[in-house]
Each structure stands twice: as structure tokens, then as C-alpha cells.
C-alpha positions, 0 to 999 in steps of 0.5 A: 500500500502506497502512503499519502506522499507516495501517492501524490509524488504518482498522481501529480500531474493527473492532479494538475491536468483537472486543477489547472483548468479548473483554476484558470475557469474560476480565476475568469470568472472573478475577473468578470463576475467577482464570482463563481457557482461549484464547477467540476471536472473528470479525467478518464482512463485515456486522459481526457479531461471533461468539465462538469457543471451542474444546476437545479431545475427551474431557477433562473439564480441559484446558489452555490449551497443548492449547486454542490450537491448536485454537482457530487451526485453528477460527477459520481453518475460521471465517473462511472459511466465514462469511468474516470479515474479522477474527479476534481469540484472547484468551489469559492472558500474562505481558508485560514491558513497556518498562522495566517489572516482567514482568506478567500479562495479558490479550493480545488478538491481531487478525488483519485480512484486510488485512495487520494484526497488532496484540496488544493487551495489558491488564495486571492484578494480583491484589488482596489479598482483593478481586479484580483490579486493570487497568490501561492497555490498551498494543498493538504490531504483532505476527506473525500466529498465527491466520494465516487469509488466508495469509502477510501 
């Protein structure tokens, strides 16, 4: 059995093939919106990744509350159908770092189908009249939410 840093060391760059674009999404939609609803993404067996979003029926302005549940249940369905290996779900967080100020940021959560959890976090700031400051991307192993291989 491999231990959490051996996996990581093995899955990092199927982890940054589902955060980097997963980023890079939320980081637009700060820049426009200074916002951003859960939105996720699968990596199949080939490699591909494929971004996911989800919302409730009917409703013309939902929250992100009513989106991230649906977006599991989704991804879950997702990952077995096309049989991913991975999942990831962006989200809008505030985090507090160790020994630091609470801050917001953006929280990409990756689920391996081999055991690995890891919630990897992008810290940014509003700037006065000129969009959002980011900083360093810092990640800690995390629990399972998506949850789509089972109890790891």
C-alpha cells in the first residue's frame, strides 16, 4: 500500500491536468463576475479531461449551497459511466491558513480512484479598482466529498 506522499509524488500531474483548468475557469470568472457557482471536472482512463457543471431545475439564480450537491451526485453518475479515474469540484472558500489572516479562495478538491484526497487551495484578494490579486497555490490531504469509488 502506497502512503499519502507516495501517492501524490504518482498522481501529480493527473492532479494538475483537472486543477489547472479548473483554476484558470474560476480565476475568469472573478475577473468578470467577482464570482463563481461549484464547477467540476473528470479525467478518464485515456486522459481526457471533461468539465462538469451542474444546476437545479427551474431557477433562473441559484446558489452555490443548492449547486454542490448536485454537482457530487453528477460527477459520481460521471465517473462511472465514462469511468474516470479522477474527479476534481472547484468551489469559492474562505481558508485560514497556518498562522495566517482567514482568506478567500479558490479550493480545488481531487478525488483519485486510488485512495487520494488532496484540496488544493489558491488564495486571492480583491484589488482596489483593478481586479484580483493570487497568490501561492498551498494543498493538504483532505476527506473525500465527491466520494465516487466508495469509502477510501
Amino acid at each position: 500500500m502506497s502512503t499519502p506522499q507516495e501517492l501524490y509524488a504518482a498522481l501529480k500531474a493527473e492532479m494538475a491536468a483537472l486543477a489547472e483548468p479548473l483554476f484558470e475557469f474560476s480565476g475568469q470568472c472573478l475577473q468578470e463576475r467577482g464570482n463563481f457557482l461549484p464547477h467540476g471536472a473528470i479525467l478518464k482512463q485515456d486522459g481526457e479531461v471533461e468539465l462538469v457543471a451542474a444546476a437545479p431545475d427551474g431557477s433562473d439564480k441559484t446558489t452555490s449551497i443548492e449547486v454542490l450537491p448536485l454537482l457530487h451526485g453528477g460527477l459520481r453518475s460521471i465517473a462511472k459511466q465514462k469511468q474516470a479515474v479522477a474527479t476534481a469540484v472547484a468551489e469559492n472558500v474562505t481558508v485560514t491558513p497556518d498562522g495566517g489572516q482567514p482568506t478567500q479562495a479558490i479550493k480545488v478538491l481531487f478525488e483519485h480512484q486510488r485512495g487520494l484526497t488532496v484540496a488544493l487551495y489558491l488564495p486571492f484578494s480583491k484589488r482596489f479598482l483593478r481586479g484580483y490579486a493570487f497568490g501561492d497555490t498551498f494543498s493538504l490531504l483532505a476527506r473525500p466529498e465527491v466520494n465516487a469509488w466508495g469509502a477510501s
